[in-house]
N, C-alpha and C positions, 0 to 999 in steps of 0.2 A: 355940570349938572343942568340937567332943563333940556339939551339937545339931543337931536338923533345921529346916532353913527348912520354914517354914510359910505363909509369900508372901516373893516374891522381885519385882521391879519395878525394872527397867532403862529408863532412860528415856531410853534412844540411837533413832534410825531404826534403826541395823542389828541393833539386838538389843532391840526393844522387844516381840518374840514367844517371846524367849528364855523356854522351862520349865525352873529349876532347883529350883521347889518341891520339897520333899520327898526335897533330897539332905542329907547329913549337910557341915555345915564342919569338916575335918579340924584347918586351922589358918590363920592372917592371917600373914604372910610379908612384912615391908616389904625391897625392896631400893631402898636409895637413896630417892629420893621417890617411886619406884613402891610399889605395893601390892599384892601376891599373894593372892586369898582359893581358898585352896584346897578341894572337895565330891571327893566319895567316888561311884563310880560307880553310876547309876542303870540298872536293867535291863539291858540290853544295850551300854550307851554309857559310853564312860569316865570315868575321874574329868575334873573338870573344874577350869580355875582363873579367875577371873577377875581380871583387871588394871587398875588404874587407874594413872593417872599425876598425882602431888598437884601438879605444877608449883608455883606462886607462890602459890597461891589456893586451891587445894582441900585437902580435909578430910574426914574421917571420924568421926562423932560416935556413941556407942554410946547410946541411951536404953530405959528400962525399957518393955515390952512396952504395947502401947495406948499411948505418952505421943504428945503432938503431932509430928509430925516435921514442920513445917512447907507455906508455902504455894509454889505457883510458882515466885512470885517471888524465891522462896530459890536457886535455881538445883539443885533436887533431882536427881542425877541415878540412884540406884541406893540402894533400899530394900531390907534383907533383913533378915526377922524369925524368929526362934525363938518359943517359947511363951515365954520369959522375958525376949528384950531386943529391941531394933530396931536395926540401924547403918543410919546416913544418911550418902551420900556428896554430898557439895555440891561443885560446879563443882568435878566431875573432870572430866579430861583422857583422851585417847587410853583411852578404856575399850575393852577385849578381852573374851571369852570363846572361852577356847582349851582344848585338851587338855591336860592336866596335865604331860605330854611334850614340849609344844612350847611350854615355859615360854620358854628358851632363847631361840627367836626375838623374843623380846620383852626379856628384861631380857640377856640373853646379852653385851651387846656394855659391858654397865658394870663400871669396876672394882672391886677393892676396896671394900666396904661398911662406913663408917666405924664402926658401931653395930653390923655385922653378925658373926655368931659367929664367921663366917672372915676378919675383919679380920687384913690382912697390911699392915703399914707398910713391907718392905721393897718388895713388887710395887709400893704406891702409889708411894715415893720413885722405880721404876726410871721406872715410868709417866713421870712428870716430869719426868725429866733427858732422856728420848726426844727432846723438841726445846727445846736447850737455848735460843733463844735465843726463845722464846713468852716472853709476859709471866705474871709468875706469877698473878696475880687469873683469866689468861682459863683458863689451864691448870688453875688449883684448879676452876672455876666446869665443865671440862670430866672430864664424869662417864665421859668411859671410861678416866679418870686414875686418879679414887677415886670411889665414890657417896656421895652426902648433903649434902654441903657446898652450900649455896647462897649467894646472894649476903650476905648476915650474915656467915656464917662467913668468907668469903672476905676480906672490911671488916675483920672483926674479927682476924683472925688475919691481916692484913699491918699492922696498927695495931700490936696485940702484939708483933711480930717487928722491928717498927721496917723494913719494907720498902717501899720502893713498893710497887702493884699493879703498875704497869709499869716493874719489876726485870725484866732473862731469869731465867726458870727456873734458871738454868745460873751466877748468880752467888747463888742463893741457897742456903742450908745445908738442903739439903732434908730429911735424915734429921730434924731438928730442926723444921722448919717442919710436915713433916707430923704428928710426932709432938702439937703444938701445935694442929692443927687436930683431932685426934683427941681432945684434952684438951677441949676448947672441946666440940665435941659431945657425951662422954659426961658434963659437968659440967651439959649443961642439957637431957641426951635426955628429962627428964620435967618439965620447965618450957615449956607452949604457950598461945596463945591460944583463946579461943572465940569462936568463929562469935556 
């Protein structure tokens, strides 16, 4: 945040013409396993954001300016470099660039963001008790409940809780179970692998 790209290289069909060179990155904005990179309006056209979706597999790797960002076969799909770092996004998902406005249409529809500064455990809990008799692994694993939680955390926190995955919703102690899934995340939000 704070810097200008200085090459930018999307490497979708629909946006492999995309010019965001030489807009400033406001800020990186993870909601849920998407990705928000937010730029600062150039000439006439507005700020803009670009969106990835990290699904199962993708990732974003930050490397110091000129280092390799690899070949190909890495599945590259979105390079953007300042004069001091490179981030590399590998086998992202539903990549966007949208107007910073019409963020909404894109992440708009996820709940509660587990990690996110407006994490609310009581909207997640209501999310969940909505249909009480969904099994709870598919309802955690379903992000317009709460965002973040992927299949780990879902394993892991009906392990913990001593639950089946396929419990209803509706016989489980949800204030409790969410609370547990939100423990589970922010205990290892800085523990990942590398590519």
């Amino acid at each position: 945040a704070g810097k200008r790209l200085v090459t930018a290289h999307i490497r979708t069909p629909a946006l492999a013409t995309a010019d965001i060179a030489g807009r400033e990155v406001i800020e990186v904005t993870p909601r849920g396993t998407h990705l928000l990179i937010r730029f600062s309006a150039a000439d006439e056209n507005p700020p803009l954001t670009l969106h990835s979706h990290l699904r199962m597999d993708g990732g974003w790797r930050v490397k110091p300016a000129g280092a390799f960002v690899g070949s190909a076969r890495d599945d590259i799909r979105v390079v953007l470099a300042t004069a001091d770092a490179t981030a590399v996004g590998y086998r992202l998902h539903d990549i966007a660039l949208v107007p910073t406005s019409a963020e909404d249409q894109l992440v708009g529809h996820l709940g509660p963001d587990l990690l996110g500064a407006d994490w609310d455990a009581a909207a997640a809990t209501r999310n969940l008790a909505r249909d009480p008799t969904r099994a709870i692994a598919e309802a955690v694993l379903d992000q317009r409940n709460l965002a973040g939680a992927g299949n780990v955390y879902k394993c892991e926190s009906c392990f913990l809780a001593g639950v089946s995955p396929w419990t209803p919703a509706g016989d489980v102690d949800l204030p409790k179970f969410v609370d547990l899934v939100h423990r589970l995340l922010v205990a290892n939000k800085a523990r990942y692998n590398h590519l």
